[in-house]
C-alpha positions in Angstrom: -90.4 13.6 44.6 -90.9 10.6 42.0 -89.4 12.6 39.5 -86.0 14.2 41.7 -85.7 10.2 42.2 -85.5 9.4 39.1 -83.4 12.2 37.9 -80.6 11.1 40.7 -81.0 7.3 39.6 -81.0 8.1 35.7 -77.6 10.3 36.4 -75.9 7.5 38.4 -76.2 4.9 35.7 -74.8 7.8 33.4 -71.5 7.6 35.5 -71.6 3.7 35.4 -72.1 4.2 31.9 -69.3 6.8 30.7 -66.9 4.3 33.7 -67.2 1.3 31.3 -65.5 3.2 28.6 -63.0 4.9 30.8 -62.3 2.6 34.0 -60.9 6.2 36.0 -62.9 9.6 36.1 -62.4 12.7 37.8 -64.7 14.4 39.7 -64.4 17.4 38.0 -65.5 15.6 35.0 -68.0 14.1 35.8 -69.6 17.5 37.0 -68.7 19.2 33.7 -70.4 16.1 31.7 -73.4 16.1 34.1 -73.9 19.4 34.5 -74.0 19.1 38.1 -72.0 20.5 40.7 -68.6 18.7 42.3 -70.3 18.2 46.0 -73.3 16.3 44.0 -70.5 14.2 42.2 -68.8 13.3 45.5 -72.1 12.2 47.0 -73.2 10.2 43.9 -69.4 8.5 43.9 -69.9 8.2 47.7 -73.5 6.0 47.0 -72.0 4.0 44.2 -68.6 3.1 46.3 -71.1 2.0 49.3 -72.9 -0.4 46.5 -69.4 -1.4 45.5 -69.8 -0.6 42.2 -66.9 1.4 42.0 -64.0 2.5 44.1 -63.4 6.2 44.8 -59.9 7.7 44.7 -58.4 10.9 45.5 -60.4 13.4 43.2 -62.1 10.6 41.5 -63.3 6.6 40.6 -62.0 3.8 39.4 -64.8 1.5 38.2 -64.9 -1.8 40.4 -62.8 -4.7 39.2 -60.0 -2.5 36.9 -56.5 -3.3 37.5 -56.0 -0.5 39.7 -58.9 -1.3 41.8 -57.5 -3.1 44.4 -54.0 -1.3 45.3 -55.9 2.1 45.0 -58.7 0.3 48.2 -55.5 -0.5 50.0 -53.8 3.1 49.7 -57.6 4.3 51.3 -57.6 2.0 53.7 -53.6 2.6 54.6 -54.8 6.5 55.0 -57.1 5.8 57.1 -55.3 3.4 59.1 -53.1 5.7 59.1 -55.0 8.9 60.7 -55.6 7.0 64.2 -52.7 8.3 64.7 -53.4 11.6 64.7 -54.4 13.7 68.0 -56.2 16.8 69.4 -53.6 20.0 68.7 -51.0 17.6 66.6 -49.3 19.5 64.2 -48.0 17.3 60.6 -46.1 16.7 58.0 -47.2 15.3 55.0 -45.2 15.1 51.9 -45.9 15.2 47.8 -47.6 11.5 48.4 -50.9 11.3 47.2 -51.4 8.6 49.8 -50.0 10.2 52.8 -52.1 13.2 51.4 -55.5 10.9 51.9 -55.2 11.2 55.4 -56.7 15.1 55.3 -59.9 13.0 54.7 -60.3 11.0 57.8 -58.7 13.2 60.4 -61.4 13.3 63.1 -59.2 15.6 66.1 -59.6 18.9 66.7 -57.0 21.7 65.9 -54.8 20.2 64.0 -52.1 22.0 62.0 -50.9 20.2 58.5 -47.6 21.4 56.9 -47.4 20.0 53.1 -45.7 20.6 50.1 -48.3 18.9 47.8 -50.2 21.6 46.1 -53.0 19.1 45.9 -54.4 19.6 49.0 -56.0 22.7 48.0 -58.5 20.7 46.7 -58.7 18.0 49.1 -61.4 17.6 51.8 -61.3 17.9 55.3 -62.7 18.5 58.6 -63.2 22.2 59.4 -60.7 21.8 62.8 -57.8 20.6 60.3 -55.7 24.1 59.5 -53.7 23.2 56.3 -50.3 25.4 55.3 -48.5 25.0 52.1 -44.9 25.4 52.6 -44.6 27.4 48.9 -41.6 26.9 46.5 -41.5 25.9 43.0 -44.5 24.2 41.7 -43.8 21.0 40.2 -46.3 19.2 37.8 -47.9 16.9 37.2 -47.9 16.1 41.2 -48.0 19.6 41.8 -45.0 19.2 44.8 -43.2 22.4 45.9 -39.6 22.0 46.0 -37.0 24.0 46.1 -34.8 26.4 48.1 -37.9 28.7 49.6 -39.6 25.6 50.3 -36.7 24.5 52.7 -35.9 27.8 54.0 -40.0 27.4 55.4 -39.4 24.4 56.5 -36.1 25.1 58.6 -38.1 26.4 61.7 -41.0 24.5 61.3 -40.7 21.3 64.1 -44.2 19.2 63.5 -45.2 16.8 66.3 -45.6 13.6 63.3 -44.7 13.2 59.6 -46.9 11.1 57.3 -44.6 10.4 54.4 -45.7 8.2 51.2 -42.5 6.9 49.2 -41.5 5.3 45.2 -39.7 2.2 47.7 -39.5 1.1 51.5 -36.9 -1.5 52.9 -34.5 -2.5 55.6 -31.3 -2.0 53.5 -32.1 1.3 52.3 -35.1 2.8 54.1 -37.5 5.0 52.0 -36.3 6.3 48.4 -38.1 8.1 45.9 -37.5 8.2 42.2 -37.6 12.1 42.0 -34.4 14.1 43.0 -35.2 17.2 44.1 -38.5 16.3 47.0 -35.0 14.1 48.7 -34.5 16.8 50.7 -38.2 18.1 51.7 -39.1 14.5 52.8 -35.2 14.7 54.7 -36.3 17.6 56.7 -39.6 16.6 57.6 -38.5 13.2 58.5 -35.7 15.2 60.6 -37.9 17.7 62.1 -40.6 15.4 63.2 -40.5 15.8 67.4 -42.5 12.3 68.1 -42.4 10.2 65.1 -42.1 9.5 61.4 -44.8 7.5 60.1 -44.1 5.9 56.5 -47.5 4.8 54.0 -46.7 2.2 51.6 -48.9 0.0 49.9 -47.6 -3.7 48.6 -46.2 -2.7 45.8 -43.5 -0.5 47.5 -42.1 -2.8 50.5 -38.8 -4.4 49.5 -38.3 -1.7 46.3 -35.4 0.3 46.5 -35.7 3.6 44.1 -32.7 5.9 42.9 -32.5 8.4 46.0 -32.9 7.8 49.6 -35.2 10.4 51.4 -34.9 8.8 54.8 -32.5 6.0 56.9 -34.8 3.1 58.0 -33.7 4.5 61.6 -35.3 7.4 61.3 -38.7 5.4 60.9 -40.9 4.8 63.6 -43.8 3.4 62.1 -44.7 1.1 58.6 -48.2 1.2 58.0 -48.7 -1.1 54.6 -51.7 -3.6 53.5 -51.7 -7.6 53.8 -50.2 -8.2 49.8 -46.9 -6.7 51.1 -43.7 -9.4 51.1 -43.7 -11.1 55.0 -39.7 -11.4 54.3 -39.3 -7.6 53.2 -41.4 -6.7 56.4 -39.3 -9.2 58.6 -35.8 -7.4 57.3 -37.5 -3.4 57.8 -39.1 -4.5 61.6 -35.3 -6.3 62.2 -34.3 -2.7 61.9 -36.5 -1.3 64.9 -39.6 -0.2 62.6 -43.0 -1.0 64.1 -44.8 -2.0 61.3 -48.7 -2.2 60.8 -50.4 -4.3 58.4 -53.9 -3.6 56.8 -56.3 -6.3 55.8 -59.4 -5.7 53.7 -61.7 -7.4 56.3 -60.5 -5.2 59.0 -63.1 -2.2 57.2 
């Protein structure tokens, strides 16, 4: 017993140790370096994030105190803000956002349906009653989105109870935009084809930004669901414009 102890101590000061070098690993990584599989990874990332030695990330770390630290706690804390929302037999949208796509993890309902277009979320975990279903359509690197005509045509009799959507900018002149032409009008038809509500995820550093193409009106949004960085006047103009917006604070986790 002594010894599996220390084998499990000796290989999570390894991690700390190969994280001072490089402030962000991958899971994947980490299990090829170690030798170890990705489930014993997760639950060794999972100790050392409870010791607050590091923060994990989607399909990762960051080591604690790196630049990216503290927007990538807010995104986590946004998703799972954000997955209250969620009910027994809801069916979703989530988009190409890697921080909408966080929510998978702390879904807690039962049968719930997810429609996405981020390939990602193959490899993302979840609880066994969430049912995920890639909409297909050209695959799209390096955020592995699928766009494209067959993605749409899937989508065009699809009507999801909720869309989650992450966005590149959020604000009450121009709504959500995103910086990458063809996902405008995947994230126009989910927003359109959501029956109850269109929630938009958006840490600090996207309220009151304004990228090149607009994926959705600010009065198609129901919801803002950002963290306690974000500009109060940027959030005054978007909840002028009928949004609801929720604000996450650190101390509130």
């Amino acid at each position: 017993m002594k010894k599996d102890r220390a084998c499990v101590e000796n290989r999570r000061s390894r991690i700390l140790e190969l994280m001072e070098k490089n402030p962000r690993v991958r899971v994947d990584e980490l299990a090829e370096a170690l030798e170890v599989s990705l489930i014993t990874i997760r639950r060794d990332l999972q100790y050392l994030e409870d010791k607050k030695l590091l923060v994990r990330t989607h399909g990762g770390a960051i080591a604690s105190g790196s630049p990216v630290d503290e927007v990538s706690l807010y995104r986590r804390l946004i998703a799972e803000f954000a997955a209250k929302f969620v009910a027994d037999n809801d069916t979703l949208f989530i988009n190409t956002s890697s921080n909408a796509l966080k929510i998978l993890e702390y879904i807690n309902c039962s049968n719930v349906t997810v429609i996405t277009n981020n390939g990602k979320a193959i490899h993302c975990e979840h609880s066994q009653e969430v049912n995920v279903v890639l909409t297909g359509g050209e695959l799209r690197y390096p955020k592995e989105a699928m766009v494209g005509d067959f993605a749409l045509r899937n989508l065009q009799t699809i009507y999801a109870k909720k869309a989650f959507i992450g966005c590149s900018g959020i604000s009450g002149e121009n709504g959500m935009t995103t910086e990458i032409f063809n996902e405008v009008s995947i994230n126009e038809m989910m927003a359109g084809h959501a029956t109850q509500a269109v929630y938009v995820l958006a840490d600090h550093t996207k309220i009151g930004k304004n990228s090149s193409f607009v994926s959705c009106p600010i009065e198609k949004i129901k919801c803002l669901i950002t963290d306690e960085k974000a500009s109060s006047e940027a959030l005054d103009l978007i909840r002028e414009k009928g949004v609801e917006v929720f604000v996450v604070h650190r101390s509130d986790f």
